[in-house]
C-alpha positions as CSV (number, residue, x, y, z in Angstrom):
1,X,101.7,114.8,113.9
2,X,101.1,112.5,117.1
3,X,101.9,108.9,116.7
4,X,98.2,107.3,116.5
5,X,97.6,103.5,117.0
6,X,98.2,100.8,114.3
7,X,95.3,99.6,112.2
8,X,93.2,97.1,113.3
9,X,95.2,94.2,111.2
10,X,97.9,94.9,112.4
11,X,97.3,95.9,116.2
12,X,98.3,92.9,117.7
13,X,101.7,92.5,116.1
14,X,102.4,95.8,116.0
15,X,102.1,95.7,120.2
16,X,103.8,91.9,120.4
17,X,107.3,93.5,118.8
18,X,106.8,97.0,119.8
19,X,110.5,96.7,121.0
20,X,111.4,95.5,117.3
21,X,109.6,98.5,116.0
22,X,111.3,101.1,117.0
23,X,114.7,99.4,115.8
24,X,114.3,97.6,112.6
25,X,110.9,97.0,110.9
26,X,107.2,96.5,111.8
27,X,105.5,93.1,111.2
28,X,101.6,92.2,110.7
29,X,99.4,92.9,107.9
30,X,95.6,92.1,106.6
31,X,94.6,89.0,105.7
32,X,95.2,87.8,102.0
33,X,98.7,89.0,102.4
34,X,102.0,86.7,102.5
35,X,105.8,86.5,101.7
36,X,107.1,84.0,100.1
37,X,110.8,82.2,100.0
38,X,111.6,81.9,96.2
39,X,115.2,81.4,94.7
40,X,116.9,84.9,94.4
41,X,120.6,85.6,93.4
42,X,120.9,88.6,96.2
43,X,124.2,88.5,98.3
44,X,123.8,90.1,101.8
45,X,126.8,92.2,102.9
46,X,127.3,93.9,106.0
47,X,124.2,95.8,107.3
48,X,121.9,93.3,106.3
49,X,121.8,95.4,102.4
50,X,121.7,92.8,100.0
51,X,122.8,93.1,96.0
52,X,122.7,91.1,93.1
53,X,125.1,91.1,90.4
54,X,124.6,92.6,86.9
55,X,123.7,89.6,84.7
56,X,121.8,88.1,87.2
57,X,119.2,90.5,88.1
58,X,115.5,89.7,87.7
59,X,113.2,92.4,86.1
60,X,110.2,93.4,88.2
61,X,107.2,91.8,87.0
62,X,105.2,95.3,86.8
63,X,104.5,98.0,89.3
64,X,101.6,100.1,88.6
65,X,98.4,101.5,90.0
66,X,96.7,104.6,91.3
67,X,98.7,107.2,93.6
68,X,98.0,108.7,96.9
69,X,97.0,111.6,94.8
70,X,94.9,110.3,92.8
71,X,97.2,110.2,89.6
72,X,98.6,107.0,88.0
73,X,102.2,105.6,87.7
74,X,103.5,102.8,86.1
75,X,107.4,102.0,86.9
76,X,108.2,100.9,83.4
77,X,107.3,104.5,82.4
78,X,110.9,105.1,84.5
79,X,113.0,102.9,82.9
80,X,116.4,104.4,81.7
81,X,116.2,105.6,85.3
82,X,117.5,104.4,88.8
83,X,114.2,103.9,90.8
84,X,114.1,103.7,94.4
85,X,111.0,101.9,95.6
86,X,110.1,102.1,99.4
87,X,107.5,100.0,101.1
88,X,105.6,102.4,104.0
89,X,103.2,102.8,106.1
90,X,101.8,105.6,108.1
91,X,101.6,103.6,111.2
92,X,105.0,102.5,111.3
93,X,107.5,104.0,113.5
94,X,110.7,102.9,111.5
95,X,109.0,104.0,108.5
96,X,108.9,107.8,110.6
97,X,112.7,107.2,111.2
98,X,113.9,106.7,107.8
99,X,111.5,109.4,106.3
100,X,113.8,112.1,106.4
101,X,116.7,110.1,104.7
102,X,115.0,109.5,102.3
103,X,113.2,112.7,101.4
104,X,117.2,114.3,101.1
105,X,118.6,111.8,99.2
106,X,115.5,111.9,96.9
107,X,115.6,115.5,96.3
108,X,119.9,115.4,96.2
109,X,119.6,112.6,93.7
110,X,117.0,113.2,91.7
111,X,119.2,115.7,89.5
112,X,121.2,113.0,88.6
113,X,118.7,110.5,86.8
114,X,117.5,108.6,90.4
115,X,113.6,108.2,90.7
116,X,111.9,107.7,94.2
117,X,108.7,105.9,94.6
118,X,106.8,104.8,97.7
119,X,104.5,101.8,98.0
120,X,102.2,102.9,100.5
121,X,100.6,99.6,102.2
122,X,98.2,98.1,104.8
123,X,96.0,100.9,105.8
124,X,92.8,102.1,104.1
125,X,93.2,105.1,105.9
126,X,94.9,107.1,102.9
127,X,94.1,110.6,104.7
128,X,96.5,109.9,107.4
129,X,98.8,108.8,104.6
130,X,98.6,111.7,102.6
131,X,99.5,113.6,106.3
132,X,102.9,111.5,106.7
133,X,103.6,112.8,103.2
134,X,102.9,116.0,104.0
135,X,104.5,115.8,108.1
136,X,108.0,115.4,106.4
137,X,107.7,117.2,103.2
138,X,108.2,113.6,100.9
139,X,108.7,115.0,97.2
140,X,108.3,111.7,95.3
141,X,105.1,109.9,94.6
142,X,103.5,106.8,96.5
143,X,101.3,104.2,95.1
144,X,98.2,103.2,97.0
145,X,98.2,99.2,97.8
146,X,96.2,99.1,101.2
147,X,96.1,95.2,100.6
148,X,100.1,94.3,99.4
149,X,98.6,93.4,96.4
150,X,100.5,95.7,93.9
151,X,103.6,94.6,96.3
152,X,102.7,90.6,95.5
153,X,102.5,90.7,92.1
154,X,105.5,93.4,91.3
155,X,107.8,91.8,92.8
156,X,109.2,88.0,91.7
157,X,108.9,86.1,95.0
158,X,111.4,86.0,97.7
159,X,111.8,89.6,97.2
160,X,109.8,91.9,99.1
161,X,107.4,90.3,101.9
162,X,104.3,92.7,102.5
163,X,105.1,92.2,106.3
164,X,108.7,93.4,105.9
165,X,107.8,96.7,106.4
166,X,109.9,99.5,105.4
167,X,111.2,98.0,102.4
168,X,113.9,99.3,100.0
169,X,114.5,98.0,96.3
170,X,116.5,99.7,94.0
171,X,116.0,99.1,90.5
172,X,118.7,99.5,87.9
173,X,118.1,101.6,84.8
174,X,116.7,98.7,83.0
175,X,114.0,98.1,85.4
176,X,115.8,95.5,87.1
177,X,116.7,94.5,90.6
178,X,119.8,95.2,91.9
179,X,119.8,95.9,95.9
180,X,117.4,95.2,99.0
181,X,116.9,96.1,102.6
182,X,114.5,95.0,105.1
183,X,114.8,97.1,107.6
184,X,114.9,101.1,107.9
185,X,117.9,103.0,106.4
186,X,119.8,105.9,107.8
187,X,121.0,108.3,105.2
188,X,124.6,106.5,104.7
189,X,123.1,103.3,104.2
190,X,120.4,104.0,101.4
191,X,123.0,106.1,99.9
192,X,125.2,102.9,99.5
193,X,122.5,101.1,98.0
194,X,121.8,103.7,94.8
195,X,125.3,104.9,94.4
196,X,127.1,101.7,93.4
197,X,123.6,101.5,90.8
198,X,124.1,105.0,89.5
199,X,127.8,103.8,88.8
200,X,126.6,102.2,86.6
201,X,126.9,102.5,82.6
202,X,123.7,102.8,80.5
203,X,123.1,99.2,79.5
204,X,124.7,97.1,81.4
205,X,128.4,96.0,80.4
């Protein structure tokens, strides 16, 4: 698939940090959406990967909605699980760079107890989403939330900002979070994120 412009909302950031783009993580989204500070316990270490601590970790406040697909999901429906949740967008060129990190480590780890989940935001156009997922093959559900909403309210604030875009959080197997990234992940890097998480005994110590 060609690389095809940005959405309107997002056209003129998306060309103000086109150098940032192809690097880190795209900026911009439709109006109504925002980030927020908020007091969080995560501790970044190197790579700009941040983790909180067990004990410490907030729960998500509820991440639900209608798929790409047309199905439904609800994240509590994976607790017991290590979830993976990944903000995306069609548009966004860092998001096309991680892609096929993630689609291995999704379909390596997913024997082992480790759920994927995309949150696919700021673009109505959910055809050309639907042909990312098919472009690299993506084995794992996404949630459609053109407007960060689902993003806003899932998340306790200071989180995940809507603009951050991609996004990883990894959840814990009680639904709660225990690492972040802002910024696209090669293969090594999301693998350090889960694997520490997967350590992990049922239930916390």
């Amino acid at each position: 698939m060609s690389h095809s412009r940005a959405p309107r909302g997002i056209l003129l950031a998306a060309g103000a940090m086109a150098s940032a783009l192809a690097l880190t993580a795209c900026s911009g989204g439709p109006k109504g959406t925002s980030g927020g500070g908020g007091d969080t316990n995560f501790v970044t270490n190197t790579g700009g990967i941040s983790t909180i601590a067990e004990g410490e970790r907030p729960a998500i406040n509820g991440i639900a909605g209608e798929t790409l697909d047309g199905g439904r999901l609800d994240v509590a429906d994976l607790k017991g699980k290590v979830v993976v949740l990944n903000v995306w967008g069609w548009w966004c060129n860092p998001c096309r760079a991680e892609a096929k990190h993630f689609v291995k480590v999704a379909n390596d780890l997913k024997p082992k107890g480790v759920e994927f989940v995309g949150l696919n935001t700021r673009s109505t156009e959910k055809i050309r989403s639907v042909a990312f997922e098919k472009e690299f093959g993506v084995p794992y559900p996404s949630l459609y939330d053109p407007y960060g909403k689902i993003i806003l309210n899932g998340f306790p604030k200071g989180v995940v900002q809507p603009n951050a875009i991609p996004s990883t959080v990894v959840l814990d197997r009680e639904g709660k979070i225990a690492a972040r990234s802002l910024k696209a992940l090669s293969e090594k890097e999301l693998r350090s994120m889960i694997e520490p998480v997967l350590a992990e005994k049922a239930g916390g110590q």
